[in-house]
C-alpha positions as CSV (number, residue, x, y, z in Angstrom):
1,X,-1.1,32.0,10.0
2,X,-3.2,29.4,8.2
3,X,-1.8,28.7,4.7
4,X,-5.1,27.6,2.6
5,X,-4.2,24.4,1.0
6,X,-3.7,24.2,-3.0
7,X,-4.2,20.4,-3.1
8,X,-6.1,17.3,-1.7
9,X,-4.8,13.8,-1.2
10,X,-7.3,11.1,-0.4
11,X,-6.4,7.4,0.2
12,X,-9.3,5.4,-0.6
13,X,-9.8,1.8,1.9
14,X,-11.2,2.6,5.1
15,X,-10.7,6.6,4.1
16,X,-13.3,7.4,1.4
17,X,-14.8,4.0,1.9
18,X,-15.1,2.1,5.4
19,X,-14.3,-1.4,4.2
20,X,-10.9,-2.3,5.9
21,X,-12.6,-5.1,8.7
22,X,-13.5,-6.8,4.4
23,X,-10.1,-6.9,3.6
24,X,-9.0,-8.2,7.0
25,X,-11.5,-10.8,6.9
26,X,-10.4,-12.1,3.4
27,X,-7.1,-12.1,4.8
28,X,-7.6,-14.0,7.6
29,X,-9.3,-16.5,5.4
30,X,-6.0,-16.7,3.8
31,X,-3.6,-16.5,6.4
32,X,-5.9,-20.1,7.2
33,X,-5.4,-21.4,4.0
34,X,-1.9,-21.1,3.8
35,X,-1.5,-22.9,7.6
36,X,-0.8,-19.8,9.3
37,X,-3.2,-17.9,12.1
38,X,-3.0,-14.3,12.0
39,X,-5.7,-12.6,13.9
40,X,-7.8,-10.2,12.1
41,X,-6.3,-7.5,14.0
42,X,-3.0,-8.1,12.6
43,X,-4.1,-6.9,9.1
44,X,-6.6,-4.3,10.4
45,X,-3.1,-2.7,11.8
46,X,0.0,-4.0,10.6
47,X,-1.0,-4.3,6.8
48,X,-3.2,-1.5,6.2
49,X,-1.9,0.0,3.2
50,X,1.2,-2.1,2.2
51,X,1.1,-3.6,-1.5
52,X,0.0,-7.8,-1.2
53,X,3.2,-8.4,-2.7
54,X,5.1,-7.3,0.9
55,X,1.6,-8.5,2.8
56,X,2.1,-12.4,0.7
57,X,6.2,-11.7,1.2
58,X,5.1,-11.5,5.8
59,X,2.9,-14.2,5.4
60,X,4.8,-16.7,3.1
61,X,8.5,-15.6,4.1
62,X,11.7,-16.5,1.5
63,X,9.1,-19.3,0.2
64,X,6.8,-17.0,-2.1
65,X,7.6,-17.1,-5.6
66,X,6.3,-14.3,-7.8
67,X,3.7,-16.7,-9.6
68,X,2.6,-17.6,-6.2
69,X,2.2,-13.9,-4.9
70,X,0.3,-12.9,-8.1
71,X,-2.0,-16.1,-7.9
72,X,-2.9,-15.2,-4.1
73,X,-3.4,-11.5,-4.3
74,X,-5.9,-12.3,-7.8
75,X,-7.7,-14.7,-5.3
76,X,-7.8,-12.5,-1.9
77,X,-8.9,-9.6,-4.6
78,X,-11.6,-10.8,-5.9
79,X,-13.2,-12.5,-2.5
80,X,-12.8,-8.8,-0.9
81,X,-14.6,-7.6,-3.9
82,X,-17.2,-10.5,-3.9
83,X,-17.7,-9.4,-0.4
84,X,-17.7,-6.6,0.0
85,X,-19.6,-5.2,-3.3
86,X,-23.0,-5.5,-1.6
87,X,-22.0,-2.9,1.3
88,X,-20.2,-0.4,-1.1
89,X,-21.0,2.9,0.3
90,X,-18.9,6.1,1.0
91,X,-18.0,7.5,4.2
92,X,-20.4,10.0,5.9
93,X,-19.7,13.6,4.6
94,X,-17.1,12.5,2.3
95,X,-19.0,13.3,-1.3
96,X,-20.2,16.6,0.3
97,X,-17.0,17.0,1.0
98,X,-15.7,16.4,-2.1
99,X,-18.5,18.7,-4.3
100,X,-17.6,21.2,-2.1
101,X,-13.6,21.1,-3.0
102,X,-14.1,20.8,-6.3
103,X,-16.4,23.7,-6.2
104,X,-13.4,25.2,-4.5
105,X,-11.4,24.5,-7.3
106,X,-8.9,22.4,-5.2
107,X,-7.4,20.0,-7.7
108,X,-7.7,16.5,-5.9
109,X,-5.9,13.0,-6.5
110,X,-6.2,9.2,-5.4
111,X,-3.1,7.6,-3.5
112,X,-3.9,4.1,-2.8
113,X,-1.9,1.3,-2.7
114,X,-5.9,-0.9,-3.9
115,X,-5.4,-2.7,-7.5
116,X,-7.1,-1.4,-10.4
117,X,-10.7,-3.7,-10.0
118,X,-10.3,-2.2,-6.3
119,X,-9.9,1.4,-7.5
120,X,-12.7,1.1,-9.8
121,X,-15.7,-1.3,-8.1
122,X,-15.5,2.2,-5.7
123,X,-15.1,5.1,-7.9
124,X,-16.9,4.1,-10.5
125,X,-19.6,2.4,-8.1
126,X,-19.9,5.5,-6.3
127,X,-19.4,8.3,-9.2
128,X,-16.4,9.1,-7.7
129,X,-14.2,9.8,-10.3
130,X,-15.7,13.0,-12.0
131,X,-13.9,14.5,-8.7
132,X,-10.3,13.3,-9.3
133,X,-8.2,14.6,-11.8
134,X,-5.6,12.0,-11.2
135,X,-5.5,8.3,-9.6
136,X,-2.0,7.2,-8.2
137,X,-1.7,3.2,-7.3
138,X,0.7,0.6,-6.7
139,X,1.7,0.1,-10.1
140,X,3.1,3.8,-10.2
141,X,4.9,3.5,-6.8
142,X,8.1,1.2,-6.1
143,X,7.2,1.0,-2.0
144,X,4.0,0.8,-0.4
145,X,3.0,2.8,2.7
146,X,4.5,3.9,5.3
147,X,7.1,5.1,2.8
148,X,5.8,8.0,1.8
149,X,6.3,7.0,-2.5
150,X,2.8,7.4,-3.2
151,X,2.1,10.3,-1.6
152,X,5.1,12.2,-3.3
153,X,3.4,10.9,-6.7
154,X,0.2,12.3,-6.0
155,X,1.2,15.4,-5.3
156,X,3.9,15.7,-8.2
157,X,1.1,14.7,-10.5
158,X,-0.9,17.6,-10.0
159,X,2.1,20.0,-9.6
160,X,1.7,20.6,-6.2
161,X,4.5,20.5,-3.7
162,X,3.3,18.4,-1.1
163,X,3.5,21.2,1.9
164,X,0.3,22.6,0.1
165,X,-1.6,19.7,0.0
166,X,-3.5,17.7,2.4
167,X,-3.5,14.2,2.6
168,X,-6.9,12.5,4.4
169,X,-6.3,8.8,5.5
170,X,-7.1,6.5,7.7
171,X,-4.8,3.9,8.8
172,X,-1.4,4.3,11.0
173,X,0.7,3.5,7.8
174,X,-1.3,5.3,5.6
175,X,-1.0,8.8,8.0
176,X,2.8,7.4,8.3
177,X,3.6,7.6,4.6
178,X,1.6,11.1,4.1
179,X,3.7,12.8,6.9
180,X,7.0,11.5,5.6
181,X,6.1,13.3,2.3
182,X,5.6,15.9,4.3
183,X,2.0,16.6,3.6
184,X,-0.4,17.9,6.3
185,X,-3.1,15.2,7.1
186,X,-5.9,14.6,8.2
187,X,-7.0,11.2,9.7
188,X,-10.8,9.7,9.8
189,X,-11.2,6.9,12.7
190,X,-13.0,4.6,10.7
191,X,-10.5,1.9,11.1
192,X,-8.0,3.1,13.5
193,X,-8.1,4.1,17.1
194,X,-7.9,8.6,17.1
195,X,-4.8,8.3,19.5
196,X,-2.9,6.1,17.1
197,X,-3.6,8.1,14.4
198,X,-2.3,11.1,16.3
199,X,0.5,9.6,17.4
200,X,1.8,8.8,13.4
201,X,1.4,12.5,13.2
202,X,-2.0,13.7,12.0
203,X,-2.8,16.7,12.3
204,X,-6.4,16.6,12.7
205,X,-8.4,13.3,13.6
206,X,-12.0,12.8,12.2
207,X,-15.3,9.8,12.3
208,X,-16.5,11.6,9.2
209,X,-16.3,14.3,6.9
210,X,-19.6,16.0,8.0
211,X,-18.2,18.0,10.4
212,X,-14.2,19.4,10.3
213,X,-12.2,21.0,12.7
214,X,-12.3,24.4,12.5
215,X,-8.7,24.8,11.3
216,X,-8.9,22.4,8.8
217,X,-11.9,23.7,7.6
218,X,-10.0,27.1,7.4
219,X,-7.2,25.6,5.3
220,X,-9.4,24.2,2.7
221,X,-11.7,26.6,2.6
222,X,-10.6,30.0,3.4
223,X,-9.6,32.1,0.4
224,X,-5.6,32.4,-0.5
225,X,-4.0,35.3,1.3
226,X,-2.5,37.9,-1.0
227,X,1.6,37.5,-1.6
């Protein structure tokens, strides 16, 4: 039986946005800075989705002081955004997608662990935000993904419990912290391999949004089944 879902979670990097291989880039640059060589794969993987207080706390180890975590994630921030500002565009499908929940009625809510000047060079750039009736980040969550914190405050925040939700990500911590919540999700391949994705336990694996599964589509879309 297909329980039509009263919610929608989105992340936003790499899920509403394909932008991660920016972010990995500026890291890299970083990493370099700092002595260290990570390969861009590394944070295309391993850090996709954490807050840059536990990416700087990897990187720099018991030597990080706070003042030196804020002053590096300021700088890494606004590179990515310098960068990356020129190529801001959403995913394929993904306002469609979003017109047509909202025509659904489905309440719908950010969960990203992006800082505010993140958050807002892409909804704002893209006239997002007239779609979300709430935007959880990392100042409202004590633990970044794969914990699933964010995802639980998303969900609380519209009143929803999160079994009637469904999340849409797009990285292997980001699908991680979703399912821990316990939140159906949904997983778009712009960043991650499909197989990996499936394997942190999404339900349905995506490129876009201009085409869904049939079952997912039936969840969103089909109309509630009477009690």
């Amino acid at each position: 039986m297909t329980t039509t879902a009263r919610a929608a979670l989105f992340d936003l990097d790499g899920t509403l946005i394909d932008n991660m291989r920016f972010h990995a880039q500026v890291w890299v640059e970083m990493s370099r800075r700092l002595g260290l060589d990570y390969p861009q794969a590394f944070f295309e993987t391993e850090t996709a989705g954490k807050k840059n207080v536990e990416i700087l706390a990897m990187l720099l180890g018991s030597s990080a002081t706070a003042a030196d975590v804020a002053r590096l994630g300021a700088e890494k921030e606004a590179l990515y955004r310098q960068r990356y500002r020129p190529h801001l565009k959403p995913v394929p499908g993904a306002v469609q997608l979003l017109e047509r929940l909202s025509a659904r009625g489905i309440p719908m809510a950010i969960a990203t662990l992006a800082p505010r000047e993140n958050r807002e060079l892409a909804l704002e750039g893209l006239g997002l935000s007239r779609f979300f009736q709430q935007v959880i980040g990392a100042e409202q969550t004590p633990r970044g993904k794969p914990h699933p914190d964010i995802y639980l405050a998303a969900a609380a925040s519209l009143g929803v419990p999160p079994a009637d939700c469904v999340a849409f990500e797009d990285a292997v911590n980001g699908v991680q912290s979703a399912v821990a919540a316990g939140i159906p999700t949904a997983a778009v391949t712009t960043a991650s391999p499909g197989e990996a994705l499936r394997q942190a336990g999404a339900s349905w694996i995506l490129p876009d949004y201009r085409e869904l599964p049939r079952d997912l589509e039936e969840r969103l879309f089909s109309p509630p089944r009477a009690p």
